[in-house]
C-alpha positions in Angstrom: -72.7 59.4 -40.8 -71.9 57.3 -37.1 -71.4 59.4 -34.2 -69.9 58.7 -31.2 -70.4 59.9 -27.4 -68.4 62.4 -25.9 -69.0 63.3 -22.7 -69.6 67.0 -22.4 -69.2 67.9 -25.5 -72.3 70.2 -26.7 -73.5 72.2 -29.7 -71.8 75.8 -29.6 -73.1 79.5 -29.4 -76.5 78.0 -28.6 -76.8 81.7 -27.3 -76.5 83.4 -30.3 -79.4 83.7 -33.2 -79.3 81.6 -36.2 -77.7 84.6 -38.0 -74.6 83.7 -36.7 -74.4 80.9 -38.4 -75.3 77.7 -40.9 -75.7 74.4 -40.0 -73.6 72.1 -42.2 -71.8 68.8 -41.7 -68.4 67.9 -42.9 -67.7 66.3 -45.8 -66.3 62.7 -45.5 -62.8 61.9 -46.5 -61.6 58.2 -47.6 -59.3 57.2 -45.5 -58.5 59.2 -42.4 -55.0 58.5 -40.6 -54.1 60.3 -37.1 -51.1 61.8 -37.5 -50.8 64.3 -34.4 -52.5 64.4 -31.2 -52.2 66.1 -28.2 -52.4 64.3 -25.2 -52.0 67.1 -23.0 -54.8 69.2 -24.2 -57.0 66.8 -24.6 -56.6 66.0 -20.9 -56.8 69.7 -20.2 -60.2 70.3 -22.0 -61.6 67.2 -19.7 -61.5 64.6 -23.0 -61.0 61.0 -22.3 -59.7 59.6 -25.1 -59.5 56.2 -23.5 -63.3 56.1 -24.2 -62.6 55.0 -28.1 -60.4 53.3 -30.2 -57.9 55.5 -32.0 -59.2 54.7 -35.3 -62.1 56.2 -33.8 -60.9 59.6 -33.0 -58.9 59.8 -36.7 -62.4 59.7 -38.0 -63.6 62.2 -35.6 -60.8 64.5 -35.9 -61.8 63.9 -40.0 -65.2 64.4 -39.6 -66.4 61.2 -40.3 -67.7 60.5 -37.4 -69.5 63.8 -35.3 -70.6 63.5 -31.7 -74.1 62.5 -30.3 -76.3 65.1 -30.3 -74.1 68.1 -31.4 -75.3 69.8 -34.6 -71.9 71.4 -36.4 -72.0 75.0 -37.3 -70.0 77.5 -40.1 -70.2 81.1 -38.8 -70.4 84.1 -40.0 -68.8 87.0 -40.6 -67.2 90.2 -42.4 -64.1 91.5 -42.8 -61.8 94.2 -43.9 -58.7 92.2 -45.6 -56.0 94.3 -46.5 -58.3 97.7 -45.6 -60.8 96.4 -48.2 -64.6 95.3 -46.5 -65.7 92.4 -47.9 -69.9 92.2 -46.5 -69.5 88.5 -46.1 -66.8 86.0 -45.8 -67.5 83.6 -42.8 -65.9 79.9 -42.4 -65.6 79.0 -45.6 -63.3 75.6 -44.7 -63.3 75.7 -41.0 -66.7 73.7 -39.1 -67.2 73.8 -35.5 -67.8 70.2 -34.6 -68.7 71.1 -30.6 -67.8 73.6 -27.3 -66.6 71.9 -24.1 -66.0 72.8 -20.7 -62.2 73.1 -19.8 -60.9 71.6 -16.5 -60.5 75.7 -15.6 -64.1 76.0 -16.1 -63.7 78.0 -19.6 -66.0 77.6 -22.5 -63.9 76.3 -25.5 -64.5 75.9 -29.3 -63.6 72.6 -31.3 -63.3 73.5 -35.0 -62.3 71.6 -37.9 -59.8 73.4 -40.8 -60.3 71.7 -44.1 -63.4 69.7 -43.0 -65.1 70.5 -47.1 -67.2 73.0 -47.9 -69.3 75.1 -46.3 -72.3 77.8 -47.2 -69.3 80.5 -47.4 -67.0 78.8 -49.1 -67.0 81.0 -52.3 -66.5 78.8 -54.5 -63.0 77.1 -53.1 -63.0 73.0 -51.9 -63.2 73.9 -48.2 -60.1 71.8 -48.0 -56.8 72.0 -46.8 -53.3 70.8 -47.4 -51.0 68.5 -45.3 -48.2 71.6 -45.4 -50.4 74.6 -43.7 -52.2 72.2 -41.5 -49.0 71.1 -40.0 -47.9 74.9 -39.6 -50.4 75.6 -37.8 -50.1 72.9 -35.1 -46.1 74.0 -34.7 -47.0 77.5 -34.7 -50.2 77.6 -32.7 -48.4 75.6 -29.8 -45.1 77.2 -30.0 -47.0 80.3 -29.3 -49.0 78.7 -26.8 -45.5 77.2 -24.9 -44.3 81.1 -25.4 -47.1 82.4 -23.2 -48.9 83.7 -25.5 -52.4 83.9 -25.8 -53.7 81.7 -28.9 -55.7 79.4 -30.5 -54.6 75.8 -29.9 -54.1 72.4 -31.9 -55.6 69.8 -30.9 -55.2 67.0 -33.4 -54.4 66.9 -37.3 -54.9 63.9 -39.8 -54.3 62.9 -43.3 -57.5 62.3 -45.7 -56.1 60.3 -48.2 -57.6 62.7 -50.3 -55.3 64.6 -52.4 -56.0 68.6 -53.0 -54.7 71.2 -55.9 -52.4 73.8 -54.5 -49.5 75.0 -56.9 -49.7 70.7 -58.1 -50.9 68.3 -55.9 -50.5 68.0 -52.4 -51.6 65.3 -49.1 -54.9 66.7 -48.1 -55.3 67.3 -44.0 -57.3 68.2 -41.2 -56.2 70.3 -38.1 -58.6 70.6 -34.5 -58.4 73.8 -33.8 -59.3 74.7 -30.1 -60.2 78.6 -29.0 -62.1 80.2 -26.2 -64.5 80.9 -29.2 -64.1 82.0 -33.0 -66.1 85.6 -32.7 -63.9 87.8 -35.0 -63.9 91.8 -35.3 -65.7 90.6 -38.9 -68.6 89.0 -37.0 -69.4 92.5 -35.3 -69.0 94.3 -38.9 -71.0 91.6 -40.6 -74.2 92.5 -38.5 -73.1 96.4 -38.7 -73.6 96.4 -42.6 -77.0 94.5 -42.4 -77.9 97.3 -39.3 -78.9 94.0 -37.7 -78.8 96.2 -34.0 -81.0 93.1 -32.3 -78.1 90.6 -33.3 -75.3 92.9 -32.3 -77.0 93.7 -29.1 -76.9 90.1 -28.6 -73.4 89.6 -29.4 -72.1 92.2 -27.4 -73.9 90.8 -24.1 -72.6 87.2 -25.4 -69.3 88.4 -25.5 -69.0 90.1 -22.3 -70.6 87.0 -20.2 -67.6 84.3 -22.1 -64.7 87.0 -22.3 -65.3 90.1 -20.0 -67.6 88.8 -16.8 -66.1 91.5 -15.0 -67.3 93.6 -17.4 -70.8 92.6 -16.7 -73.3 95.9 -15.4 -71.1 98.3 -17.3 -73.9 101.2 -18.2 -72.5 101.0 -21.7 -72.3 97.5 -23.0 -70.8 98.1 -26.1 -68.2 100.6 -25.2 -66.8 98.3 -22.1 -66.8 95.8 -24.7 -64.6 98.1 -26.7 -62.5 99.0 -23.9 -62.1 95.2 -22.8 -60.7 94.0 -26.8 -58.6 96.8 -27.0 -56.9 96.4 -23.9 -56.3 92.5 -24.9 -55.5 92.4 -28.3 -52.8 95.9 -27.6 -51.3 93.3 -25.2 -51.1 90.6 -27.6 -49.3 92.4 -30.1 -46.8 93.5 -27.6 -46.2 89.8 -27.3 -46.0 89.1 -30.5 -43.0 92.2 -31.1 -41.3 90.6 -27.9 -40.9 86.8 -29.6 -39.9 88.2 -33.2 -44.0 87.5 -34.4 -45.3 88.7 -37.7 -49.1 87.0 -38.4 -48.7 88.6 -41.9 -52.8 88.8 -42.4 -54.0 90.9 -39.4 -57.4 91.8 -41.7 -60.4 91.9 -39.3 -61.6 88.5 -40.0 -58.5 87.6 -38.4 -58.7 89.2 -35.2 -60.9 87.4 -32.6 -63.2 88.9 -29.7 -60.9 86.8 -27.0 -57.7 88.0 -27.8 -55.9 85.1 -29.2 -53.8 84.5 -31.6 -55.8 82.7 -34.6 -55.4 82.0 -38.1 -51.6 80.3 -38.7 -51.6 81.4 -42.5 -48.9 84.0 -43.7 -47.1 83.8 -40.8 -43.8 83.5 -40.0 -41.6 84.2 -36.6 -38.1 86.4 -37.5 -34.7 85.2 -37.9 -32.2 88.3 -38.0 -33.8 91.3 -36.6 -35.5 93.7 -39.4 -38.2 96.2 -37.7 -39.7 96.5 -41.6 -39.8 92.2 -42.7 -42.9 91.4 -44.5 -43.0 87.4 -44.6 -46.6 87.4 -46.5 -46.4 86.5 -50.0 -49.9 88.6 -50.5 -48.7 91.6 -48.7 -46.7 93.3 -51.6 -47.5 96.9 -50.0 -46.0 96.2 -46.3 -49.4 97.0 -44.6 -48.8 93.8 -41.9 -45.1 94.1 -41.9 -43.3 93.4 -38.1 -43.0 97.4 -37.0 -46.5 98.0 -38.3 -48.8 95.2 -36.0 -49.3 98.1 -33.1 -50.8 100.5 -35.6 -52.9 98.3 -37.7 -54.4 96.2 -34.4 -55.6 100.1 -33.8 -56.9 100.4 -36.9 -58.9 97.1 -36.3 -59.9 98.6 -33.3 -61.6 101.5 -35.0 -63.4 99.4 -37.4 -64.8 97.6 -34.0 -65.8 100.9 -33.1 -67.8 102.0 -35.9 -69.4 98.4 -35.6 -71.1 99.0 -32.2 -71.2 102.9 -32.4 -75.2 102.3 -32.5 -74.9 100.7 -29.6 -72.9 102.8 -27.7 -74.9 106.0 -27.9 -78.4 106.9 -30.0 -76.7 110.2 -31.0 -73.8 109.1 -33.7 -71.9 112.7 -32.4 -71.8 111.6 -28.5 -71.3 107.8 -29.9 -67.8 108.4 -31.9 -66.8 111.1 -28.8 -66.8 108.0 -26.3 -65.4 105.4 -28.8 -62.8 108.2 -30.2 -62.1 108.6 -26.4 -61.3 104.6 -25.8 -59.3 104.5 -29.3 -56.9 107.0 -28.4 -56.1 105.3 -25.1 -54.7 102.5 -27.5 -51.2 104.5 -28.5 -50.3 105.2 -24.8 -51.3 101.4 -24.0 -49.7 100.2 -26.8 -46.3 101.7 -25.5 -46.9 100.7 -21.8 -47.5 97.1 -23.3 -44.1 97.3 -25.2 -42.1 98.9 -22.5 -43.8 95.9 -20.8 -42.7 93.2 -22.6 -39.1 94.2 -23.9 -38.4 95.7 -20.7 -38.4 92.1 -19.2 -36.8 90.6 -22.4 -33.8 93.0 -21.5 -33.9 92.2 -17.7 -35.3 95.8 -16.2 -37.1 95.8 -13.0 -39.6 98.4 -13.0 -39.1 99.8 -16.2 -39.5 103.6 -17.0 -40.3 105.3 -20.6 -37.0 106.7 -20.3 -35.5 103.2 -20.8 -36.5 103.4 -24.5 -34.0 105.1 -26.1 -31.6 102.2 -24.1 -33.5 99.5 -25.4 -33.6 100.4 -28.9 -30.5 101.4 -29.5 -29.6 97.6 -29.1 -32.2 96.6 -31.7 -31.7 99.2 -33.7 -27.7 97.6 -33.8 -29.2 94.5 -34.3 -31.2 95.8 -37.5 -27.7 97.4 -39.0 -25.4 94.2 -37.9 -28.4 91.6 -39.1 -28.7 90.2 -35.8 -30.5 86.9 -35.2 -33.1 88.5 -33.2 -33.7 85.2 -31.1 -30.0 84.4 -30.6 -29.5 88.5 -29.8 -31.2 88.2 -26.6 -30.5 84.7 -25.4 -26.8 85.6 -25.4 -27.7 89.4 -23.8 -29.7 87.4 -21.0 -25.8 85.8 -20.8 -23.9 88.7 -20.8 -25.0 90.2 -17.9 -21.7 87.9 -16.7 -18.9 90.1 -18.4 -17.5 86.9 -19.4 -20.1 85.7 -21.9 -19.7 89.5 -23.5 -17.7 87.7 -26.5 -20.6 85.6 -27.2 -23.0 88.5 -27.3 -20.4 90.3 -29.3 -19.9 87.5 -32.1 -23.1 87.8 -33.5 -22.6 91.7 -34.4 -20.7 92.5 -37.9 -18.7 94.9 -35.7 -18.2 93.1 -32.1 -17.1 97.2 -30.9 -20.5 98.4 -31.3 -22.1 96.3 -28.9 -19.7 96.2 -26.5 -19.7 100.4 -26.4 -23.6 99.6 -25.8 -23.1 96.9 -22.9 -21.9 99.4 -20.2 -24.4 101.4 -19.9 -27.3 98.7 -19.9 -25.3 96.5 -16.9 -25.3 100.2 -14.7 -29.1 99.9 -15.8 -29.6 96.6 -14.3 -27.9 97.7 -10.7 -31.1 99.4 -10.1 -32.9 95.8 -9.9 -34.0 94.7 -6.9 -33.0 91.3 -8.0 -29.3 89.7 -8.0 -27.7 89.7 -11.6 -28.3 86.0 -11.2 -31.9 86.4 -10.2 -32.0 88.7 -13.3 -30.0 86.3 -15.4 -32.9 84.0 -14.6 -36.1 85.3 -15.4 -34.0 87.1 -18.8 -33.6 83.3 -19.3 -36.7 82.3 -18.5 -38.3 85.4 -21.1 -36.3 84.8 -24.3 -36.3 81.6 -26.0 -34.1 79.2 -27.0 -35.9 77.6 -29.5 -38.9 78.7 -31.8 -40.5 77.6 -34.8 -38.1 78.7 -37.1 -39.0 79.1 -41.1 -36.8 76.3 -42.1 -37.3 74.3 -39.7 -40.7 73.9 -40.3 -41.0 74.1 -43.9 -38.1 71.0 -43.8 -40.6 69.7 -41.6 -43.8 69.8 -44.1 -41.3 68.8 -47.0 -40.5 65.4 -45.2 -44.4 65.0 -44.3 -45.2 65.4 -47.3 -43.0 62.7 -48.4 -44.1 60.3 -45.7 -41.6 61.2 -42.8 -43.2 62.4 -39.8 -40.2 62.5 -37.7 -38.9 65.5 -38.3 -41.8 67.2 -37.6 -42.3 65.0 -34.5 -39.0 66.4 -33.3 -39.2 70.0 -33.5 -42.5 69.6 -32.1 -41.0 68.5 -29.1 -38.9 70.9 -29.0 -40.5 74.0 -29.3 -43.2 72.5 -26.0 -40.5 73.5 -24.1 -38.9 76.9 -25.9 -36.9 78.1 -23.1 -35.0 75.2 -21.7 -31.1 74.4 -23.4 -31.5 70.8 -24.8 -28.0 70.2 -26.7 -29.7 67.2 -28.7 -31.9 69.9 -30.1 -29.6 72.4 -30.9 -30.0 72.1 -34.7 -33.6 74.1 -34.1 -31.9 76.8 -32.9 -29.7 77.6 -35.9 -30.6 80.4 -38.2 -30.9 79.5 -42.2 -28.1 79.1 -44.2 -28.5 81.3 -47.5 -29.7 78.9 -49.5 -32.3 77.3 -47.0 -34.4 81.0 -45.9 -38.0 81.3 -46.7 -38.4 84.4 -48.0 -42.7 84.2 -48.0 -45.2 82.5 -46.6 -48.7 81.5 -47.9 -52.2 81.4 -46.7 -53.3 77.7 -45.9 -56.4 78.2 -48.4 
């Protein structure tokens, strides 16, 4: 296999014991052809991809070609999916080809989905198809131009190498970048084997690349804990605030950094429905929208019983402390909402008794089937009693949200800011645009038939999700009947 020279780019999680992980390089493809890259990125994470020809960073981004002296890596790890443990999963179709240094001095994962098979494979190709891969490069920087914290995309090519999934579909490879790919399941993988050395050593890994403030803590493990908790409660605040469901929240899913990872299931909300399950494997609800706060606590517990050896040799003064930092997690979980939707309704300062305000508009936008995007760009609008008919025309029955609008504009008078300043920074908080099911499913549909410029177009788009471009106003649209996705499907 040629290589080629990339400056900076290193083997990863050189820190960690071979445990972690299997050396294994991908599998060649026939006839790799780039079909998205991202300029931007790549310039971020300090790549200079003047250095080679283009052809020569489609068979890179393929796995053709690997960098000088980096040995890839598949890790490993557990998992609870759907609250069954499975002992070992690990990447079965996803190979870390390097790490880099970012421009912000940040440590940062290259990984390859669909690169062939790897020692946990279980059986499947280790490949992926040209539909999920591009999902996941609209998704993953959708949420990145949201503000969210996620795993990004950095390139994605065809293989010319078709793969079975309900008939035959364009096989594909997506670069994945993260600040690193340690999962709640790695934690629980070593837990099951009572591997203590190896969790000891992930723990002080983890703290030195996520939580260096965290460093000298007397209790590693806990302030490890305390440090995920705190990051991944905030995430899922996020997520609520833009409409999110990641539809597979199992604890292979859920990474030691806080970021978003793993664009399978997933789906972001058209008209607002607090119980919408968009995962065609989720027949029980467990990851619907209204239940991402209380499972993400749930994954939290299962981190706890991971490191409770670590925390404490007496199992009784162990659980006490962890027990102590999960039940912090409900009163986070509803500062991180307040948080989030208090500034996606425009309230400076905002106090828990500005709950019961807040969801009594979403709980009319639930009865009146409220495009949950549209809903609060036009509110951002009608702080201008003007624009009320706009808001208004979305509801079933106009009367019921203009009965609500009173009281939420006395609400705003206690702002600090001007109602334009406010009218701003609502503006500035609730889309415009976002990767809508449709959209990108039309998007994969055309790829898959050769045309790339629809998906080209929303890309575009959704890079900037908050600015009004009237070209692009067909993004914004909800589905017509006949056009809604009603599930989504995991990439494998």
């Amino acid at each position: 296999m040629s290589t080629l020279r990339i400056a900076g780019l290193r083997t990863g999680y050189t820190d960690l014991p071979e445990a972690c992980m299997m050396k294994v390089a991908p599998t060649p493809v026939r006839t790799p052809h780039l079909i998205a890259l991202n300029e931007p990125l790549a310039d971020e994470l300090g790549l200079d991809l003047t250095e080679h020809p283009r052809e020569h960073w489609a068979e890179f981004f393929a796995g053709n070609r690997l960098a000088e002296h980096v040995e890839p890596i598949a890790l490993a790890y557990a998992g609870h999916q759907f609250g069954h443990f499975s002992p070992q999963l690990g990447d079965g179709r996803a190979i870390l080809i390097g790490e880099l240094t970012d421009r912000a001095h940040q440590r940062r994962d290259l990984q390859l989905k669909g690169a062939g098979r790897t020692p946990y494979s279980r059986g499947g190709d280790g490949r992926a198809a040209l539909g999920p891969v591009l999902r996941e490069y609209l998704v993953s920087e959708a949420m990145h131009a949201l503000g969210i914290p996620t795993a990004r995309s950095l390139a994605a090519v065809t293989t010319g190498t078709p793969v079975m999934r309900d008939g035959v579909k364009p096989g594909a490879i997506v670069t994945r970048v993260a600040q690193s790919h340690i999962r709640i399941g790695t934690f629980e993988y070593f837990a099951a084997r009572k591997d203590l050395a190896t969790l000891t050593t992930l723990v002080r890994a983890m703290i030195e690349r996520h939580y260096p403030a965290l460093t000298g803590h007397p209790i590693p493990a806990l302030a490890l804990l305390e440090g995920v908790a705190e990051r991944q409660g905030r995430l899922i605040a996020q997520w609520l605030g833009v409409g999110f469901v990641h539809g597979v929240m199992n604890t292979d899913n859920m990474t030691i950094s806080g970021e978003t990872i793993d664009f399978g299931p997933c789906a972001f909300m058209d008209h607002y429905d607090p119980d919408l399950v968009l995962s065609s494997i989720d027949r029980g609800g467990r990851y619907a929208y209204d239940q991402q706060p209380r499972i993400v606590a749930w994954n939290l517990a299962r981190l706890a019983e991971a490191l409770l050896p670590l925390i404490d040799p007496s199992t009784e003064r162990a659980v006490a402390l962890a027990t102590a930092v999960l039940e912090g997690c409900e009163a986070r979980a509803d500062a991180d909402w307040l948080s989030v939707f208090g500034a996606k309704f425009g309230l400076q300062d905002t106090q828990p008794q500005d709950r019961a305000l807040m969801q009594t508009f979403l709980d009319l936008m639930a009865a009146h089937e409220v495009d949950f995007t549209q809903g609060f760009r036009a509110l951002a609008k009608a702080i201008d009693e003007s624009q009320s008919a706009t808001l208004s025309a979305l509801f079933k029955a106009p009367a019921a949200v203009l009965a609500w609008l009173p009281a939420w504009r006395r609400r705003l008078q206690q702002n600090a800011h001007s109602p334009g300043e406010t009218r701003t920074r609502m503006l500035a908080t609730n889309p415009w645009v976002i990767p809508r099911n449709h959209q990108v499913e039309a998007a994969i549909v055309a790829a898959e038939h050769g045309d790339f410029g629809r998906f080209e177009r929303l890309y575009r788009a959704l890079r900037q999700p908050f600015a009004e471009h009237p070209e692009q106003h067909a993004f914004t649209e909800g589905p017509a009947p006949h056009e809604r996705v009603l599930a989504t499907f995991c990439g494998t």
